[in-house]
C-alpha positions as CSV (number, residue, x, y, z in Angstrom):
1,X,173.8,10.3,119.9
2,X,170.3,8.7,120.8
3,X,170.3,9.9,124.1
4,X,171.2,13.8,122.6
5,X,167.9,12.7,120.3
6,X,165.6,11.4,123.2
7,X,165.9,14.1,125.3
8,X,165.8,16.9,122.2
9,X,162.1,14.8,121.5
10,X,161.0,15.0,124.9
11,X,161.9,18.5,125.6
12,X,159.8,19.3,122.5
13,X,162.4,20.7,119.8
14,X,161.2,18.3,117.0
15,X,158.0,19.5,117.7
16,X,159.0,23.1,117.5
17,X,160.5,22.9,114.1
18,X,158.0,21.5,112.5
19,X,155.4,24.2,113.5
20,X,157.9,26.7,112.1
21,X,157.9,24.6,108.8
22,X,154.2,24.5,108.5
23,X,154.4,28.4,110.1
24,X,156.6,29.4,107.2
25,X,155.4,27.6,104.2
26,X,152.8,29.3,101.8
27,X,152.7,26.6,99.5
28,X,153.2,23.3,98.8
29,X,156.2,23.9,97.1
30,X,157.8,25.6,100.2
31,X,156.7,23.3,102.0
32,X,158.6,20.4,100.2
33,X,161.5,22.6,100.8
34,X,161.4,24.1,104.1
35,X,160.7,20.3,104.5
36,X,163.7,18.8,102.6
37,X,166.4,21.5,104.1
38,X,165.4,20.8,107.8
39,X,165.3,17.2,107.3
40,X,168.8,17.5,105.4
41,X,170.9,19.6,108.1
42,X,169.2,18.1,111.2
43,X,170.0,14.3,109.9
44,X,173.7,15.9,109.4
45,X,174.4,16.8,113.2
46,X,171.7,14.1,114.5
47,X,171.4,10.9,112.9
48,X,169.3,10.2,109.9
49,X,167.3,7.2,111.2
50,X,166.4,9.1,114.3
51,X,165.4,12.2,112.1
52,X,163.1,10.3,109.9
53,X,162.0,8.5,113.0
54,X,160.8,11.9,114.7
55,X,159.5,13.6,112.1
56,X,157.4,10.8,109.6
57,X,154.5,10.9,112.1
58,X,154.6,15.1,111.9
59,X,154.5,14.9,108.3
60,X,151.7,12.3,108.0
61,X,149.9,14.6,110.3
62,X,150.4,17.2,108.3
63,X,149.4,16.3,104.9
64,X,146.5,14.6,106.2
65,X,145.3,17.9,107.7
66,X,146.0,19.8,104.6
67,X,144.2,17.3,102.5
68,X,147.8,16.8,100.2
69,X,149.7,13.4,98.8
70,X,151.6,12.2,101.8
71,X,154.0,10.0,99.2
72,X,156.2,12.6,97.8
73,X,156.7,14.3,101.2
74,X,157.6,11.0,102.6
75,X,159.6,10.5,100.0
76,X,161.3,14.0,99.7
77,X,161.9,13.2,103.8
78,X,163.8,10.4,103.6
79,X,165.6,11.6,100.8
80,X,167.2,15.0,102.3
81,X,167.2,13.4,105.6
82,X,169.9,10.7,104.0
83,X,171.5,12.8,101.5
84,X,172.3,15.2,104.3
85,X,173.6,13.1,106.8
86,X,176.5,12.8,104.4
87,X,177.3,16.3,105.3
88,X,179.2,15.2,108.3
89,X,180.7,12.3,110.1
90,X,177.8,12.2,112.5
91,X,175.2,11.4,110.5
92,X,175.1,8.3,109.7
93,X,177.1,4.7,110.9
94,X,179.1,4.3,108.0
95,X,180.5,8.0,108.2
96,X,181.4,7.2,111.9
97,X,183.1,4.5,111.0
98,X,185.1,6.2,108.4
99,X,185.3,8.9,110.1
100,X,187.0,6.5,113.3
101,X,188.8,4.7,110.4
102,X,190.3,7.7,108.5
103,X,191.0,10.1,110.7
104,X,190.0,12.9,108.5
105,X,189.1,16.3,111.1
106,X,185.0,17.0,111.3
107,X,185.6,20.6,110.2
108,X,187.9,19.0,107.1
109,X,185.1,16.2,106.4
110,X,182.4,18.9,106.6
111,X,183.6,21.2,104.7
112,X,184.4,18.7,102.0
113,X,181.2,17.2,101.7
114,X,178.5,19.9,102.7
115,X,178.6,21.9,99.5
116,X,177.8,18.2,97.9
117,X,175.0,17.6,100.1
118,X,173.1,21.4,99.8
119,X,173.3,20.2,95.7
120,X,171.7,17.3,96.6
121,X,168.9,18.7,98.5
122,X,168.2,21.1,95.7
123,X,168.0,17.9,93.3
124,X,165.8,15.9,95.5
125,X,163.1,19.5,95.3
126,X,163.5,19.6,91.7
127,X,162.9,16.0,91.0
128,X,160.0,15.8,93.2
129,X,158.2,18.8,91.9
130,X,158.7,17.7,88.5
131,X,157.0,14.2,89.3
132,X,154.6,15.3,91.1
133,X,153.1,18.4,89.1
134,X,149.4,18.3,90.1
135,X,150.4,18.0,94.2
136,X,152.7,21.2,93.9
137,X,150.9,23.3,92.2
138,X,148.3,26.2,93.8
139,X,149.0,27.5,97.0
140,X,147.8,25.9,100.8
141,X,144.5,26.4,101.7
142,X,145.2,27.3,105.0
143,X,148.0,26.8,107.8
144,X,147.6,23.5,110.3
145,X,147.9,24.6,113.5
146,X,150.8,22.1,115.3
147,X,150.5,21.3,119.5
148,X,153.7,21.8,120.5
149,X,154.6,21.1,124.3
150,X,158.0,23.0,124.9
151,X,159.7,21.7,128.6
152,X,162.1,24.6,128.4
153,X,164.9,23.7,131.1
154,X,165.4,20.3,129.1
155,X,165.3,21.8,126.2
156,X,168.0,24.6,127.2
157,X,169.9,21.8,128.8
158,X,169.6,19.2,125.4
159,X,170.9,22.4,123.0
160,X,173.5,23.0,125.3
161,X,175.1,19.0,125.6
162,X,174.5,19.6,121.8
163,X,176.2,22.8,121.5
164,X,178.7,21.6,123.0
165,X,179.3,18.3,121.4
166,X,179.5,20.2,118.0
167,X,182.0,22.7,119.2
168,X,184.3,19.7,120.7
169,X,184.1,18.1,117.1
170,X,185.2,21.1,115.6
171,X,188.2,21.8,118.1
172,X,189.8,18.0,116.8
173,X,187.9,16.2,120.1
174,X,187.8,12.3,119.6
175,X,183.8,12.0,118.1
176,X,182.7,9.0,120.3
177,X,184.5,10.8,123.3
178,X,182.8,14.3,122.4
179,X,179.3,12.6,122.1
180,X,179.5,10.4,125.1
181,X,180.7,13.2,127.2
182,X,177.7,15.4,125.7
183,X,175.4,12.1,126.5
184,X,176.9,11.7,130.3
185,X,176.3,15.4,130.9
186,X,172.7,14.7,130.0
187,X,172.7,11.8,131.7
188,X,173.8,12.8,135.1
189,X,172.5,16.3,135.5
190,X,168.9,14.2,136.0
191,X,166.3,16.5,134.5
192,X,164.9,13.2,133.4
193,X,166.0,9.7,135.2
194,X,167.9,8.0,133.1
195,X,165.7,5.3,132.7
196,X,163.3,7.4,131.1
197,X,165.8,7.8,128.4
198,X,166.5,4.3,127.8
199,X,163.3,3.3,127.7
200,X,162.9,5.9,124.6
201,X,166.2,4.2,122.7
202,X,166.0,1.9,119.5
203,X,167.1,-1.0,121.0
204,X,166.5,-3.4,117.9
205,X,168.2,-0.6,115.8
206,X,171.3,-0.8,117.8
207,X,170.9,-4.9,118.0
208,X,171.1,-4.6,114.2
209,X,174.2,-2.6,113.8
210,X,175.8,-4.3,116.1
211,X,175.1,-8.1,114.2
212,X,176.4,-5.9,111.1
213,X,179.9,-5.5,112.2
214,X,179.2,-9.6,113.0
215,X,178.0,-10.5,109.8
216,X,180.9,-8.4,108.5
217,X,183.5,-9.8,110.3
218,X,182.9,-13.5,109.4
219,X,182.9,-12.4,105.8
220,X,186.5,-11.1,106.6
221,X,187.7,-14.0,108.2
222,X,186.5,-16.3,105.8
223,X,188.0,-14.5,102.7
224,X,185.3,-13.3,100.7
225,X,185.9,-10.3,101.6
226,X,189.4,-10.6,100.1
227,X,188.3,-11.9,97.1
228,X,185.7,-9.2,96.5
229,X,188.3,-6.4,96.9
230,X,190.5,-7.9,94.7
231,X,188.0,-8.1,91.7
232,X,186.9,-4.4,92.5
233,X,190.1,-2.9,93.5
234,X,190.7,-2.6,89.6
235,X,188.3,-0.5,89.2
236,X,188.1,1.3,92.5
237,X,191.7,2.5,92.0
238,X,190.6,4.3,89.0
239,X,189.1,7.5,90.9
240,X,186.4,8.9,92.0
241,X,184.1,8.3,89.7
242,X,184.8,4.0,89.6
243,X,185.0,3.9,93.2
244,X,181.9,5.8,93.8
245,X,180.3,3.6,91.3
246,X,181.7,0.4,93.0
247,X,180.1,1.9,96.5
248,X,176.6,2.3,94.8
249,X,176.8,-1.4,93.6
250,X,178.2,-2.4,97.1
251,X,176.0,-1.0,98.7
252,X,172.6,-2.3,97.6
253,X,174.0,-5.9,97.3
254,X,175.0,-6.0,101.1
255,X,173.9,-2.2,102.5
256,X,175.7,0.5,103.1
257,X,177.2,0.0,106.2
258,X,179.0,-3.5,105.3
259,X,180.3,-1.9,102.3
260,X,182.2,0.3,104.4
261,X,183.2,-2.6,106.8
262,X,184.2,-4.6,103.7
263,X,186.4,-1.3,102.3
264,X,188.0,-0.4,105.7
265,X,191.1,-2.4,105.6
266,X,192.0,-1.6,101.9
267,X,191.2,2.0,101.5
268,X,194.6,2.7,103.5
269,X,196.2,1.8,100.8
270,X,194.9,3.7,97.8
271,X,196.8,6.2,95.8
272,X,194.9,8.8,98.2
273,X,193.4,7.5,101.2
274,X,191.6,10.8,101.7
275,X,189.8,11.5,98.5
276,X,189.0,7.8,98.8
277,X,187.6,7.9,102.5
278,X,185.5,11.0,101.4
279,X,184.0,9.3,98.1
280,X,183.0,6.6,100.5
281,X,181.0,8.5,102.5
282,X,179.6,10.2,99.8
283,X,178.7,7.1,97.3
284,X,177.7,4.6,100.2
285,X,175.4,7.3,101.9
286,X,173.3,8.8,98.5
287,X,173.4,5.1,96.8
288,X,170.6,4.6,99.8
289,X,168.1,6.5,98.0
290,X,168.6,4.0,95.0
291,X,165.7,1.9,96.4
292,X,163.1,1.7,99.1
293,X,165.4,-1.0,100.7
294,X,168.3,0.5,100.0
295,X,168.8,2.3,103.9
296,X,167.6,1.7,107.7
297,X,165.9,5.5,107.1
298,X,163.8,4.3,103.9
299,X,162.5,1.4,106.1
300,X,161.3,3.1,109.1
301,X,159.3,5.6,106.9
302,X,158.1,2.8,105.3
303,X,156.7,1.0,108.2
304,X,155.6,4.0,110.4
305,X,153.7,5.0,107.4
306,X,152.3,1.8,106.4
307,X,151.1,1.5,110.6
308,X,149.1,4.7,109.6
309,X,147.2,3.4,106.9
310,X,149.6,4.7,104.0
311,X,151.8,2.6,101.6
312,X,154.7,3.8,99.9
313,X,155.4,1.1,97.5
314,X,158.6,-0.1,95.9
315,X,158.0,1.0,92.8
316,X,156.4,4.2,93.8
317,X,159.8,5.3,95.6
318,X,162.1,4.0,92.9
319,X,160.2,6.0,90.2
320,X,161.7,9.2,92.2
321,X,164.5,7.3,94.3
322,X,166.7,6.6,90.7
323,X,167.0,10.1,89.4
324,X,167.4,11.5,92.4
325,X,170.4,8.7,93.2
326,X,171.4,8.8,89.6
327,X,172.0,12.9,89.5
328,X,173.3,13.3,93.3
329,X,175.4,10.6,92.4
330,X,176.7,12.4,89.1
331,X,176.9,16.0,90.9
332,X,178.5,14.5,94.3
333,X,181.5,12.9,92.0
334,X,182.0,16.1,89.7
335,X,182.3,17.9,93.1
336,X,184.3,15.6,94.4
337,X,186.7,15.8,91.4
338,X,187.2,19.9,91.4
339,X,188.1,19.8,95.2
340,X,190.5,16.5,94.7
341,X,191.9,18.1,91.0
């Protein structure tokens, strides 16, 4: 997946969108939205850290340029761009690894999960414009102009591994076979040397996943794990609404992804695997809006924007990040219950 991202950033399509954004957007309050939605259904086929990764720097840009309050846009980014990437199982860790775990079809876990998700979104635009009154009201001033360098054969070539990739995850393909295959295709077709491409990957983001499933494992084998589960199962087994709430606890004590890791080898055997696989991905995913620690995505915007002379403090985010974690939350589950009913 972040070698479909690399060479999507290099061939300019990040880029692109955002000049249709700005293009588009006669207000502030279309831009928060134009805004939330393509930072919502990108992260969904594309990875929310990379999303947030891309675009943070654009939307700095932006709002400087306009003269506008970079903090609720940064904050409306991260947001969608997490909330989102619940929408499918590739886009974010913990949904592959359910997604690995479970079994559940793409087309099955998107269509379960999307219609929760668009909600969302709509929440997050609410919320925002409500807190921040003065920023979105009036119209813009005037329209930045955004450089964008389009390399068209890469970016023909990147849409098409992509294309591609999403149509094999559609037709049942095995998810780290369909992206690895979309990745190799990339890879050896040599519009850009492979080294080029490495050179643009997250190295320390993988190194941290990968110390996760670590960390994770030694809490199984020593029995903590065990012991956890059985003080929560109690009240995980009670539905969706006591597991989701479990999740959300879970998952700002240890993060998201270890909550999953912790869940994997009991969810298997719930009353309904699936409605508990699905609630899951839902819970662990939105409960990282809680706080600004609460996900890798709220991190990275934090520290790009603080290298650009902007601080989004804690209790700045958690002044929008708890209603807008609170009322997803609330609206996931009542969704979740009417399709599981």
């Amino acid at each position: 997946m972040m070698v479909l991202n690399v060479n999507l950033r290099l061939a300019g399509f990040f880029q692109w969108v955002t000049a249709r954004v700005v293009k588009w957007a006669r207000s502030p309050r279309a831009l928060l939205a134009l805004l939330l939605f393509t930072s919502g259904l990108l992260s969904a086929f594309f990875l929310n850290d990379t999303i947030v990764l891309m675009f943070t720097p654009l939307v700095i840009e932006i709002t400087s340029t306009l003269r506008r309050n970079p903090i609720p846009y940064l904050i409306g980014l991260v947001s969608a761009a997490n909330i989102g990437s619940a929408a499918t199982i590739v886009g974010n860790p913990q949904n592959m690894i359910i997604g690995l775990a479970s079994g559940i079809p793409f087309v099955q876990f998107t269509a379960s999960l999307f219609p929760a998700s668009i909600i969302g979104l709509c929440l997050i635009w609410g919320i925002l414009v409500t807190f921040y009154r003065q920023e979105f009201s009036g119209a813009l001033e005037f329209t930045p102009q955004v450089t964008v360098r389009i390399y068209p054969p890469l970016l023909q070539k990147s849409l098409l591994a992509s294309g591609l990739m999403i149509v094999a995850f559609v037709l049942g393909t095995s998810i780290p076979l369909a992206a690895l295959m979309a990745a190799s295709l990339l890879l050896i077709t040599r519009r850009l040397k492979p080294q080029r491409v490495f050179r643009e990957i997250d190295g320390s983001l993988l190194v941290f996943f990968a110390s996760l499933f670590i960390v994770t494992r030694a809490i199984e084998t020593s029995g903590f794990s065990a012991t956890l589960f059985r003080l929560m199962q109690p009240v995980a087994e009670r539905g969706v609404a006591a597991l989701a709430l479990v999740a959300l606890l879970l998952s700002n004590l240890v993060s998201n992804v270890p909550a999953v890791l912790l869940f994997r080898p009991f969810v298997p055997h719930f009353p309904n695997p699936t409605q508990a696989w699905l609630t899951l991905a839902l819970a662990t995913t939105f409960a990282g809006n809680l706080t600004l620690l609460g996900s890798v995505a709220n991190l990275i915007v934090a520290e790009t924007a603080r290298q650009r002379g902007i601080r989004l403090e804690f209790m700045e985010y958690l002044r929008a990040g708890l209603p807008i974690t609170l009322l997803s939350l609330g609206m996931g589950i009542l969704w979740l219950e009417f399709l599981f009913r």
